[in-house]
N, C-alpha and C positions, 0 to 999 in steps of 0.2 A: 435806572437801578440795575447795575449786576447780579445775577444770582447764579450762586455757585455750580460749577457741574454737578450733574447727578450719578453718574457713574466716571470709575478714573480713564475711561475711553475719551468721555467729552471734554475741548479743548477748552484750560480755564478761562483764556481769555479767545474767545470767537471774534475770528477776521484779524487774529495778533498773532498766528502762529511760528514766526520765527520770534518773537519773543518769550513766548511760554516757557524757554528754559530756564529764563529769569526766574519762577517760583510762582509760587501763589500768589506775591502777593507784587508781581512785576519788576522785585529790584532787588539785588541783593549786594544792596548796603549793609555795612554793620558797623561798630565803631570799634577805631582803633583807639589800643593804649601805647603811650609815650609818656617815658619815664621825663618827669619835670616836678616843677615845684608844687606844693600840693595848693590846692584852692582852699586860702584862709578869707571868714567872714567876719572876722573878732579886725578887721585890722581896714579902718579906712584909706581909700589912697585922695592923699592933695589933691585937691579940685585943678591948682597950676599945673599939676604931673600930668589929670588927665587931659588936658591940651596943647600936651608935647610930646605923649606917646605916641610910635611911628612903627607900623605894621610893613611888610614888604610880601611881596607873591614871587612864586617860583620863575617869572619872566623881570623881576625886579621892580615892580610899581612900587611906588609905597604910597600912605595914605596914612592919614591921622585922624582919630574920632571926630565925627560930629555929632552935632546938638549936644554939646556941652556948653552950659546954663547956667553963669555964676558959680562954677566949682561944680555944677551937678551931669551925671550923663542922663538926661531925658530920654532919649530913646536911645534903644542897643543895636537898633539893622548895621550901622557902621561895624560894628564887631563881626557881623557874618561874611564868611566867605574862607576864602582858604590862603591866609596870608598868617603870617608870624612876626611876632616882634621883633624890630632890630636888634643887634645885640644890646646897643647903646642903651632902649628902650629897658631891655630886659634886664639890664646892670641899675638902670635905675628903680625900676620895679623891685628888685633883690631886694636893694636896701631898705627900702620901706618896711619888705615882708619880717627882712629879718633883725628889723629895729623896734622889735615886738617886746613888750615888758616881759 
């Protein structure tokens, strides 16, 4: 268990001092915004759709969801990481969103 410095002399994290400019709290993540489409819940997407959406990474991998389940996504770890929908993907995504009653 960590326990805080006690005074701002003592280093927050002991034996990590070239990291301590990281912050309090070791990282200094934060989240970015990017103008896109906004996240609707009112609108399911086709169970076929979701097993031909196709993600790509800044080195070009691409990948498509797994553990989809008879039309269902069972688990979302597939969705983590830092990859983007293809365009192709995301044209079809559109349509869906925007075939909204």
């Amino acid at each position: 268990m960590r326990h805080a410095p006690v005074t701002w002399q003592d280093p927050a994290f002991p034996g990590h001092g070239d990291w301590s400019a990281l912050g309090a709290g070791g990282c200094g993540a934060s989240a970015v915004h990017v103008d896109a489409t906004p996240v609707r819940f009112d609108r399911p997407i086709p169970g076929e759709l979701l097993t031909t959406l196709t993600w790509r990474n800044l080195r070009g991998k691409t990948r498509t969801l797994k553990h989809v389940v008879d039309g269902r996504l069972e688990r979302s770890i597939s969705l983590q990481g830092f990859y983007r929908l293809t365009p192709e993907s995301a044209g079809e995504l559109a349509q869906v969103v925007h075939s909204a009653p």
